[in-house]
Phi, psi and omega in degrees: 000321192261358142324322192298292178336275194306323150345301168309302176282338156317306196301318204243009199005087153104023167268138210226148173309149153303325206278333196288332192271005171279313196296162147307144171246159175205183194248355163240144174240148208208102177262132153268101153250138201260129203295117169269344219296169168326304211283355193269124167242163193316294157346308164276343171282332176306302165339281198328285165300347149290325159325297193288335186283328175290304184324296195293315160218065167270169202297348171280307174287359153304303162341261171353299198296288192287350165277002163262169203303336165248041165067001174192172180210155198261103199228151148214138169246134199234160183234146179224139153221236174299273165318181140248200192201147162265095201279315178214125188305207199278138175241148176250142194201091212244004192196187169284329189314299171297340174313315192277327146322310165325292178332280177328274203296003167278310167281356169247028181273153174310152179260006194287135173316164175203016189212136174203168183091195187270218232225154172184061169318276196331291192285337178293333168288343156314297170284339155292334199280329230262329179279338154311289211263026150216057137293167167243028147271152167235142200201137167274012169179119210239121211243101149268154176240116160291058173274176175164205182208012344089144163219354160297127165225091197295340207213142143074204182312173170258137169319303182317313207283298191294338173291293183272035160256332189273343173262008179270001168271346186084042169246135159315136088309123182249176174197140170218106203273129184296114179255332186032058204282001174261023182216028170060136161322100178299315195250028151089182206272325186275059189257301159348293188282323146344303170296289188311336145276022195212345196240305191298143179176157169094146195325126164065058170288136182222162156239137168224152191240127177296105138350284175223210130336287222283024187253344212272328194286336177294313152331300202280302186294357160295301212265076166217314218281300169332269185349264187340276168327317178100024166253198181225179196284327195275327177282351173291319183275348342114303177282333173287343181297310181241050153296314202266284181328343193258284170012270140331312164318295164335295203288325177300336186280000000 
C-alpha cells in the first residue's frame, strides 16, 4: 500500500490517499541498520552511535534536510545480528533541534547488548522493510543503510530472497561497508564488491566506504547527506563539476 502511495504522489503530486492524509509525511523514510553481529564488540557499538549522532547533527546535514523538498526526514536506528533490536524508533527531523534530539536519544539508549550472535543480513533487510511499511509515515521515498563489516549470512533468510522482496517493494538500499584494516577485512578483501553485488539495489543505489575507525563518522556522514539529497557519488560530483564550471565561467566573463 504504501508504494501504491508514494506512486501516486509523484504521478499527481500530492494528491493523497484518505489513508496517506492520516499519516505523518517527511520527504524521506531512512532505517539505519546498524552492524551488532559477534565481529562487533560493546566498544565498537558505542563508537558506532556516536558516529550516526555526530553525522545527524552536523551543519551540512541540517543543510540537506531543510533544503529538501519537504523540509524533513523520517530516521530510526536499528542494530542487527542474528536478532535486530530498535535502539531509537522513527524520529522526525526537521531542524538541529530535532537532530539533536534524535542525536540524545541515540546516545542515552540503554548500552546493555540487546542483538547477539553472526550475521542474518537477510532478515535484518527484512525487518527494515518491515518497520518501513507499518509506521504511520508517508514519504515518496524510502532507504534502508545497511552497514556493517561482513557479507556472510550465516542465519535466517537468504540475501538474494530478502533484497528482492524490499526492492519489489520500492525500497533502496544503500550500504556502507566497514573495512578497518587495522583489525583485517573480515570478509576478506572483496567485502566492496560483495556489497555492491549482493546487497546494494534500487533507484540511485549507492555505497560509500569507512575506510577505517577514524574515517567512519566521515562516511556516514557523505552517505546521510547524498540519502537526503536523492543523489549517488556520481551525480553528485557531476552536479559539483557543473557548479564549479559555472563558476568558473562567471568569473572568466
Amino acid at each position: 500500500m504504501k508504494q501504491i502511495l508514494r506512486i501516486i504522489s509523484i504521478v499527481l503530486l500530492g494528491t493523497y490517499s484518505a489513508m496517506a492524509q492520516t499519516q505523518r509525511e517527511a520527504g524521506l523514510e531512512l532505517v539505519l541498520l546498524a552492524d551488532g553481529s559477534g565481529s562487533i564488540d560493546a566498544e565498537e557499538l558505542a563508537f558506532q552511535r556516536q558516529g550516526y549522532a555526530l553525522a545527524m547533527t552536523d551543519p551540512r546535514i541540517i543543510q540537506a534536510i531543510e533544503n529538501s523538498i519537504y523540509g524533513n526526514i523520517a530516521v530510526t536506528y536499528v542494530e542487527w545480528a542474528v536478532n535486530t533490536a530498535v535502539v531509537v524508533d522513527w524520529y522526525m527531523i526537521d531542524s538541529l533541534e530535532t537532530a539533536e534530539g534524535f542525536a540524545n536519544a541515540l546516545m542515552g539508549a540503554d548500552t546493555t547488548r540487546r542483538v547477539y550472535g553472526g550475521n542474518a543480513i537477510g532478515g535484518a533487510l527484512l525487518e527494515g522493510l518491515r518497520l518501513i511499511e507499518t509506521n504511520d509515515i508517508f514519504a515518496p521515498r524510502a532507504v534502508i543503510d545497511f552497514s556493517g563489516d561482513s557479507a556472510n549470512n550465516s542465519n535466517g533468510p537468504s540475501i538474494a530472497g530478502s533484497r528482492r522482496t524490499v526492492l519489489d517493494a520500492g525500497v533502496t538500499i544503500n550500504a556502507l561497508p566497514i573495512l578497518r584494516p587495522e583489525r583485517g577485512k573480515r570478509a576478506g578483501a572483496n567485502l566492496e564488491a560483495e556489497y555492491a553485488n549482493r546487497i546494494i539495489g534500487g533507484p540511485g543505489a549507492f555505497m560509500v566506504t569507512a575506510e577505517s575507525r577514524a574515517t567512519f563518522a566521515d562516511a556516514v556522514r557523505r552517505k546521510l547527506i547524498l540519502e537526503i539529497a536523492g543523489m549517488t557519488p556520481e551525480t553528485y560530483q557531476i552536479a559539483f563539476d557543473g557548479l564549479l564550471g559555472q563558476i568558473t565561467d562567471d568569473r572568466v566573463r
